[in-house]
C-alpha positions as CSV (number, residue, x, y, z in Angstrom):
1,X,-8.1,-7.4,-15.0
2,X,-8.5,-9.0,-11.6
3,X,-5.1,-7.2,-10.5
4,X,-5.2,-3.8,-12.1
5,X,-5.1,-2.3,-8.4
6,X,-2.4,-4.5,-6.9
7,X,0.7,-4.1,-9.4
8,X,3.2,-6.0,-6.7
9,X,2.0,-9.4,-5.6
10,X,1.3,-9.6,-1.8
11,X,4.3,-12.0,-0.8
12,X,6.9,-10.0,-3.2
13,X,5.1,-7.2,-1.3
14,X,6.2,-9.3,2.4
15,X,9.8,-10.1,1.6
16,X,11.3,-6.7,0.2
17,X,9.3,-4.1,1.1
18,X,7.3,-4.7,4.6
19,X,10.7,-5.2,7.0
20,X,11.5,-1.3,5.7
21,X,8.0,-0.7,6.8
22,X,7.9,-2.5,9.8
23,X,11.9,-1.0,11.1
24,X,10.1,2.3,11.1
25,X,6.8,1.7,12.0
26,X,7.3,2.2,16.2
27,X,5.1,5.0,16.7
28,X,1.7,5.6,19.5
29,X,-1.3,5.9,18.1
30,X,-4.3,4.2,16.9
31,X,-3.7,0.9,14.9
32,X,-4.2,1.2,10.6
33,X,-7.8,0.7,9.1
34,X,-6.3,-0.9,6.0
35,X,-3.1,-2.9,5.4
36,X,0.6,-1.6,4.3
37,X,0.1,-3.7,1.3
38,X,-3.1,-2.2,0.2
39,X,-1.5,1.9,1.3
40,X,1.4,0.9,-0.8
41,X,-0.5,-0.5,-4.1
42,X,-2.4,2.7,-3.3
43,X,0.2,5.0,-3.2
44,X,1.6,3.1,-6.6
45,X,-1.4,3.9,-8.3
46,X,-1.9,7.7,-7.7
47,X,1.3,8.1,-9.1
48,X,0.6,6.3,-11.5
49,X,-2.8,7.2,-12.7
50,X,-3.0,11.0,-11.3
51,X,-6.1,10.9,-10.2
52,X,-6.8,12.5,-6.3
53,X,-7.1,10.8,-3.6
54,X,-10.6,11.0,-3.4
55,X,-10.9,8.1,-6.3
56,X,-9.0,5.6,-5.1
57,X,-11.0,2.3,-5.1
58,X,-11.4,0.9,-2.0
């Protein structure tokens, strides 16, 4: 299961969810290590797993 990590695909990913991103992300600071896409499916699976934070895959 290639896509066990990544439940939304990355363009259905671009088209509904990014611009809500994107309208609030104005902020200072240093840019983002990792992508929105890869946060979200991140986010997507602790909920959905339980497990901490600390075992996310990378």
């Amino acid at each position: 299961m290639k896509n066990r990590h990544y439940p939304l695909k990355e363009c259905d990913f671009i088209k509904t969810i990014e611009p809500h991103i994107i309208k609030y992300d104005k902020r200072p600071g240093r840019p983002a290590s990792i992508s929105h896409y890869q946060f979200f499916s991140a986010v997507l699976s602790v909920l959905r797993t339980g497990i901490p934070w600390r075992d996310v895959p990378d």
